[in-house]
C-alpha positions in Angstrom: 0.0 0.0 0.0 0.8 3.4 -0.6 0.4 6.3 1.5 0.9 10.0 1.1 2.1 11.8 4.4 2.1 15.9 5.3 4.2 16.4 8.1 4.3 19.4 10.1 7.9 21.0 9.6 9.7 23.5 12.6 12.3 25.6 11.1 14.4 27.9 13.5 15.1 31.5 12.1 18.5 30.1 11.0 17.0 27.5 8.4 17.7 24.5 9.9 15.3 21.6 11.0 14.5 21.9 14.7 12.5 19.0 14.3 13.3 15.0 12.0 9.7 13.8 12.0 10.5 11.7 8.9 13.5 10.1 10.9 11.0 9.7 14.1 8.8 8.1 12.4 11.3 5.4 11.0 12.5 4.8 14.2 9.6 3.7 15.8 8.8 1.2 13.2 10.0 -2.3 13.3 12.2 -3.4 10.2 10.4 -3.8 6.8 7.6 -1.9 7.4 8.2 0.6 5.0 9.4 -0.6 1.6 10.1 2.7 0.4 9.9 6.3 1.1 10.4 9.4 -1.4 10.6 13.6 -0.2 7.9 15.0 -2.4 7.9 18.6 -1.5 8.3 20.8 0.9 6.0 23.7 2.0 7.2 27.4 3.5 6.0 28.7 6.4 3.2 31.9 5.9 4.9 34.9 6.2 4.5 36.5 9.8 3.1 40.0 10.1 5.4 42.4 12.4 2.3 42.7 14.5 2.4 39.0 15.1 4.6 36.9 17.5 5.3 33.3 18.1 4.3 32.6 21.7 5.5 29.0 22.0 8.4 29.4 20.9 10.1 32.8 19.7 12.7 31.2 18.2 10.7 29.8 15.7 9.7 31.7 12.2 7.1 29.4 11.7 5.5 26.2 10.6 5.6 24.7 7.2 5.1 21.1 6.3 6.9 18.2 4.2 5.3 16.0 1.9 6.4 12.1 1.8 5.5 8.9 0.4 5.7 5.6 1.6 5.1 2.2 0.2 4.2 0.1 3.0 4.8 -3.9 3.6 1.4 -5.8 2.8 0.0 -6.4 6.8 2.0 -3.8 8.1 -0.5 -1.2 7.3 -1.8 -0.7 10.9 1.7 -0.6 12.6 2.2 2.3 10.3 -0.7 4.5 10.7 -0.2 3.8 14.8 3.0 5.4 14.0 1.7 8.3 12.4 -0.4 8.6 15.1 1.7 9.3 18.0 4.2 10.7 15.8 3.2 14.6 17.1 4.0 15.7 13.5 1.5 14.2 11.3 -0.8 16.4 9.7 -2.6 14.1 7.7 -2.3 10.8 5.5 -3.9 9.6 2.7 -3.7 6.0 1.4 -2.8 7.2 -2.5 -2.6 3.0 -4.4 -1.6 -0.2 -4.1 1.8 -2.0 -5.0 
């Protein structure tokens, strides 16, 4: 099966990944669960007003998201979306074909 998954993406002002949810998300998977996986795109934060602040986090410039897909190992579908799940960084998933 394949699946198509947004993650949400924290960049620091400095442009560099303050979060890996991709490589989270791998490591809480047992082996062969995921045949495959290919970045599709990635998505800017919106632009923040002056006016506006980060109150979380005032580091951060924002929130953008990454686009991946996975093929996933036939009966392993259910490990995987419980991994999306409690990954914290999943936005959404969308089951996109078979093998």
């Amino acid at each position: 099966m394949n699946y198509r998954v947004v993650f949400r993406e924290r960049r620091s002002e400095k442009a560099t990944g303050a979060a890996n949810p991709v490589g989270f998300l791998q490591g809480n998977l047992s082996e062969n669960v995921i045949r495959n996986s290919s970045f599709v795109a990635r998505n800017a934060p919106e632009a923040k007003t002056p006016s506006e602040s980060v109150e979380a986090d005032e580091e951060l410039s924002g929130l953008g998201t990454e686009i991946w897909e996975y093929e996933v190992a036939e009966g392993k579908e259910q490990e995987f979306k419980d991994a999306l799940l409690n990954s914290g960084s999943m936005v959404e998933f969308t089951l996109i074909g078979n093998n």
